[in-house]
C-alpha positions in Angstrom: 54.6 26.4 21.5 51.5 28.0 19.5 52.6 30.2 17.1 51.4 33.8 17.9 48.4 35.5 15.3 49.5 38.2 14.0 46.9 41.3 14.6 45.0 42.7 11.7 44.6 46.1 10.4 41.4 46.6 12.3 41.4 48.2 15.6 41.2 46.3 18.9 38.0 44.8 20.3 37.0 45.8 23.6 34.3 43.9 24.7 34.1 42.1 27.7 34.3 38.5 25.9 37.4 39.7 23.6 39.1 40.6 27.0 38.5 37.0 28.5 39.7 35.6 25.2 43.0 37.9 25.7 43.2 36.9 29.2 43.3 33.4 28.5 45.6 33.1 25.9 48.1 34.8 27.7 47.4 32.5 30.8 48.1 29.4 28.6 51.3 30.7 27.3 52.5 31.2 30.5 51.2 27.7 31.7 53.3 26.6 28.6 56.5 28.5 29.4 56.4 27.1 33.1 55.9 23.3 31.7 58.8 21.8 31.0 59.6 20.8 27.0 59.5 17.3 27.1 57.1 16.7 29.9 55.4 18.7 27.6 56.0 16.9 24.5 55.4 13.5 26.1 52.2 15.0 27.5 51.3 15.6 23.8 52.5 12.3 22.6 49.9 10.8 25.0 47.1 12.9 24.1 47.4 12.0 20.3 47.5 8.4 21.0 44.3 8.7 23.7 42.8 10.3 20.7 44.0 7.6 18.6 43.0 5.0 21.0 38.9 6.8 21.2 38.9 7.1 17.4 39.3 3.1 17.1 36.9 2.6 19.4 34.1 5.2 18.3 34.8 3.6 14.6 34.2 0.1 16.2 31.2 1.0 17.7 29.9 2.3 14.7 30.1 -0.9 13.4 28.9 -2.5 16.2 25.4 -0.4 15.7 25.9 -0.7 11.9 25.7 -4.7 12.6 23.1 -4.7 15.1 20.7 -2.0 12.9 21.5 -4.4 9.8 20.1 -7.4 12.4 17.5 -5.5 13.6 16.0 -4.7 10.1 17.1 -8.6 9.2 14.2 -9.1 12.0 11.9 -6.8 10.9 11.7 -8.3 7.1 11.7 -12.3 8.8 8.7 -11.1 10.7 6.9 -9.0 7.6 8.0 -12.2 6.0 6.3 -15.0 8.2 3.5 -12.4 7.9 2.5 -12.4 4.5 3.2 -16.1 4.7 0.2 -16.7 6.9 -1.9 -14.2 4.8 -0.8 -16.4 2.1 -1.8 -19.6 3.5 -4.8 -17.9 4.8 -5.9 -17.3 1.5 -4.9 -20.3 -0.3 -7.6 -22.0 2.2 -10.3 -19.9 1.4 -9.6 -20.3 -2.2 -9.9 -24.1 -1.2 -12.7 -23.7 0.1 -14.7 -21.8 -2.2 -13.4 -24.1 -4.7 -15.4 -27.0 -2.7 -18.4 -24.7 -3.0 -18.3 -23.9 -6.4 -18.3 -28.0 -7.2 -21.0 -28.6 -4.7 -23.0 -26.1 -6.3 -21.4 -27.2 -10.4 -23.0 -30.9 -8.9 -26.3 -29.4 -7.6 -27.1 -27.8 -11.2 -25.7 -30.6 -13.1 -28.4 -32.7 -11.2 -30.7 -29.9 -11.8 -33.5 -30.0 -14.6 -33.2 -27.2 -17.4 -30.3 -25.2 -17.8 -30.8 -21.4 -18.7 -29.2 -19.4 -21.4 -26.3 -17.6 -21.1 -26.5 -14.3 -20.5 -24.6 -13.3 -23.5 -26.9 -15.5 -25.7 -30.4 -13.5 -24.2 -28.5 -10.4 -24.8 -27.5 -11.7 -28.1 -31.2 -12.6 -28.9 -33.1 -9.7 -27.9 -30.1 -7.0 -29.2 -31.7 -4.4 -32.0 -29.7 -2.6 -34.9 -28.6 1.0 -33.2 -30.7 2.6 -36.1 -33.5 1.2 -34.8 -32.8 2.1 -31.3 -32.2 5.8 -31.9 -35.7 5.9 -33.6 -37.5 3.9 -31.2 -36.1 6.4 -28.6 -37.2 9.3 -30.7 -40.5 8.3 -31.3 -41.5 6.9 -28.1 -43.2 8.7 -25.3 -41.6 8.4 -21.7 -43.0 4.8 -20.8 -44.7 4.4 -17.6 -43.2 2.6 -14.7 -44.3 -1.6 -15.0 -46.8 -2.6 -12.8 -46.4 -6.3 -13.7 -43.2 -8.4 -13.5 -41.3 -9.0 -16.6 -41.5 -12.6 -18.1 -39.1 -14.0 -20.4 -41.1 -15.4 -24.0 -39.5 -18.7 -23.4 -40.9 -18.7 -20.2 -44.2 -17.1 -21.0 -47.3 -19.7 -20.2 -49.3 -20.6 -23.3 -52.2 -18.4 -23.9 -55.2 -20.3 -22.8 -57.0 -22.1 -26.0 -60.3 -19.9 -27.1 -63.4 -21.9 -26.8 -64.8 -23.5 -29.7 -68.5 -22.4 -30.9 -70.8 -25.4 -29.2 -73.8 -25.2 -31.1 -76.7 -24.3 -29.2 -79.9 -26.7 -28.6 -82.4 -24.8 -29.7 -81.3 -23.9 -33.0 -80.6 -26.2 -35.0 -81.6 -29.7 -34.1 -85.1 -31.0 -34.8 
């Protein structure tokens, strides 16, 4: 039988819920009293092993979902997986392919006539001391915008040849 709380120092409740609560215990103990004890203790006995019985089984289902989330995200990373194996292969051809390019085109200039300078060497060739930068900068106006293309001087044509002095016929020939 339950074991009767003892009342505390503080006075009664008496709201309508406390007085349900009130009612119903003492309903229970006198469902209790009526009941047989060991119909009541059998009735008990089953009751702890039914809750035995669902605690197995609610433990055993959480490993059921346990397994099947672990399979699930086993799925997931198989299919992230073949993924990024296509996007591998994907670009492992296009690194094929532009490797085919670049020895077409290495073939076409090898075949070519002249080949240019680097540009590291024209940079190289045409760099001035940084003294002589700052000053030209200081000295120098703002230029004006080109209005003729830039040519390289290895590229520059020749300047045409300046005519040599024909003598003329009436001066000096008898």
């Amino acid at each position: 039988m339950a074991a009767k709380k003892r009342s505390s120092s503080r006075s009664r409740p008496t709201g309508l819920v406390d007085r349900a609560v009130r009612v119903g215990r003492k309903a229970l103990r006198e469902a209790e009293s009526r009941v047989p004890s060991d119909v009541r203790r059998q009735l008990e006995r089953s009751i702890k092993d039914g809750q035995k019985t669902l605690k197995t089984a609610i433990d055993q289902l959480q490993v059921q979902v346990r397994r099947t989330a672990k399979q699930a995200d086993v799925e997931k990373a198989l299919k992230r997986l073949e993924g990024l194996s296509k996007q591998v292969q994907q670009l492992a051809r296009g690194a094929a392919s532009r490797g085919a390019v670049a020895r077409r085109r290495a073939t076409r200039k090898a075949t070519g006539t002249t080949k240019r300078a680097s540009p590291a060497k024209r940079r190289t060739a045409t760099k001035r001391k940084p003294a002589a930068r700052a000053a030209a900068r200081r000295t120098s106006p703002a230029k004006p915008a080109r209005t003729t293309p830039r040519v390289s001087p290895r590229r520059a044509p020749a300047p045409p040849a300046e005519p040599e002095a024909m003598p003329e016929s009436g001066e000096g020939g008898s």
